[in-house]
N, C-alpha and C positions, 0 to 999 in steps of 0.2 A: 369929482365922483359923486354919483347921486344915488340913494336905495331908501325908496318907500314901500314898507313892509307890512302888512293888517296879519299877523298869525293867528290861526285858531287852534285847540288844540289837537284835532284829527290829521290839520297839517305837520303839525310839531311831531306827531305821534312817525308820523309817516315820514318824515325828513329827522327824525332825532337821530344825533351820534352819541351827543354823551353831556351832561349834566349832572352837577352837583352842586350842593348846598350845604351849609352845616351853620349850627347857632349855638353860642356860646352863652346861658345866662347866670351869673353866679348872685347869692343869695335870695334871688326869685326863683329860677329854677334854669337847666340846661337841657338845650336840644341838640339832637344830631339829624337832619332830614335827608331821604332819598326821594326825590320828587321823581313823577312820573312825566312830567313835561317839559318845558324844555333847559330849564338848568338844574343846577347842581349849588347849591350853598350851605356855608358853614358861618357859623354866627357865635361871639361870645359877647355875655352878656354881666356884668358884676355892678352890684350896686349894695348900700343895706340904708335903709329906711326910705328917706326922703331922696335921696341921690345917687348915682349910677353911670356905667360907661359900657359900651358897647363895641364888636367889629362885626362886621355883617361882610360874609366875601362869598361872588357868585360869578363860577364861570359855566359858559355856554357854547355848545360846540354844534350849530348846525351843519344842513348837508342839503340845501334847497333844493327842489325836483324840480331843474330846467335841463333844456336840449343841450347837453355839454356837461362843462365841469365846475360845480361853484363849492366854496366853502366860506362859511361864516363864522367869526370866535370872536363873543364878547367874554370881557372880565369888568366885573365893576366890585369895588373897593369900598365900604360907607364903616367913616371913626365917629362916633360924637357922645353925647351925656344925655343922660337921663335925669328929668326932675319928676316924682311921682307923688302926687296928691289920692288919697281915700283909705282904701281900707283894704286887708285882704280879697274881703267879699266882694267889692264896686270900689278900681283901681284907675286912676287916669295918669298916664304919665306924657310930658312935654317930651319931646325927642331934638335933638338939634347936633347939627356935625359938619361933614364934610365927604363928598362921595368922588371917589376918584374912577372913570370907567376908561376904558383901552378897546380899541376895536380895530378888525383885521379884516379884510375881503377880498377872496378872488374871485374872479370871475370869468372863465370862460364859454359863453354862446355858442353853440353853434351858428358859423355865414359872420360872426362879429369880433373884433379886436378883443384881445383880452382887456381885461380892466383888473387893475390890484391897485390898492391902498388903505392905509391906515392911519387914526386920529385915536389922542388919546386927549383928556382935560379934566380938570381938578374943579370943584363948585361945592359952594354952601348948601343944604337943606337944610328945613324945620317939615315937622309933624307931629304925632298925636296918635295915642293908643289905648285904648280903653278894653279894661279885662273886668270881665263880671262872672260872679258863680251862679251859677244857674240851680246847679244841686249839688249835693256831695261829689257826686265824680265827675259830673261835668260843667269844664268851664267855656265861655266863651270870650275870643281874644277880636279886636277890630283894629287896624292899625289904615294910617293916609299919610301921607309925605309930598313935596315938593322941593324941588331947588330950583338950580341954574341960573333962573332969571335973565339970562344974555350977559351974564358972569359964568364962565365954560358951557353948559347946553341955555337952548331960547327957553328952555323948560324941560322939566325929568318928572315924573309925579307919578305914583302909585296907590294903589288900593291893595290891603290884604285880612281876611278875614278868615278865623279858625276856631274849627270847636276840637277841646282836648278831654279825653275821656279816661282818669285815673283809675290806672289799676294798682297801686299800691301809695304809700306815703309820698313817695318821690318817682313816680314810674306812670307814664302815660303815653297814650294814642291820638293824632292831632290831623287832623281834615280839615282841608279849607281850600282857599283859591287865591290867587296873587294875580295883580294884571298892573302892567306897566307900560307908558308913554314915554318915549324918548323923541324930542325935538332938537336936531342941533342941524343949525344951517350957518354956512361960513361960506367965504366967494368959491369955494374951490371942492369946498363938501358937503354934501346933504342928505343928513341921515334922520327919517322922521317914520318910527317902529312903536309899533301895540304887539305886546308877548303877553298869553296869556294861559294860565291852564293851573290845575289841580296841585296841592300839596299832601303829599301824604306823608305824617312824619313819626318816628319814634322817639320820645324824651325820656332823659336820663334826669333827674333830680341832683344835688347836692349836697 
């Protein structure tokens, strides 16, 4: 099975069924996010000073617009620890884990065979995050990762970057953008996807 996929997100907009997201962060802070594009995640996050742990879980339910009938469902899984160096004000934290993703596809063409199948694989990452305050209400967050290595995907790697704008001690507004690379080729499956598009999110505090 092979699916190379470039989304933007006007496509995303127009093929979305349904997505969700959520973030869990304890003694830095907690979020709950409803994105508008194309997934859906929920994320916890606990850590206090120097050290910390995280679950980051995002599934994704497209609806591609070809001649027929297709459906796409990723979930992807990420456990690992936090080590953070600075200050309140200008924050860098090491990120490092394990991400587990599951993926499902049918597909039928019109004039073509159906195609259906599924892969799922377990893999390392490291990354990097840096939160700086910008002014009283607003912070800004930059986060990059990678894994795989041709140890579960040839490569997975992201960028995501977010300004959060406090309305109260623990209560905030959060914009940003997420975009992700998944490469994974094996004799029998080839799946090599750019997701990408807007975060909009609501945080809760602790």
């Amino acid at each position: 099975m092979e699916s190379g996929i470039d989304v933007s997100f006007s496509d995303l907009l127009d093929n979305f069924d349904f997505g969700l997201m959520a973030y869990y962060l304890m003694a830095y802070y907690w979020m709950a996010y409803c994105c508008m594009a194309y997934y859906c995640m929920a994320y916890y996050e606990a850590g206090r000073k120097r050290t910390g742990h995280f679950i980051d879980l995002m599934y994704a339910d497209l609806g591609p617009d070809v001649p027929g009938k297709a459906s796409f469902e990723q979930i992807m899984l990420e456990a690992g620890g936090i080590y953070r160096r600075g200050t309140p004000e200008e924050a860098v934290d090491l990120l490092y884990g394990a991400r587990y993703t599951d993926l499902s596809a049918d597909l039928q063409i019109t004039g073509q065979p159906r195609v259906k199948g599924s892969r799922d694989w377990l893999e390392r990452f490291v990354g990097g995050r840096q939160s700086t305050q910008l002014s009283d209400r607003w912070l800004l967050s930059l986060r990059g990762d990678g894994g795989g290595f041709g140890a579960g995907s040839d490569l997975t790697w992201g960028l995501r970057g977010e300004f959060f704008y406090g309305l109260g001690p623990k209560n905030s507004l959060a914009v940003g953008w997420r975009y992700m690379d998944i490469d994974y080729d094996r004799s029998d499956f080839l799946f090599d996807v750019e997701l990408n598009g807007p975060i909009l999110a609501s945080v809760w505090g602790l």
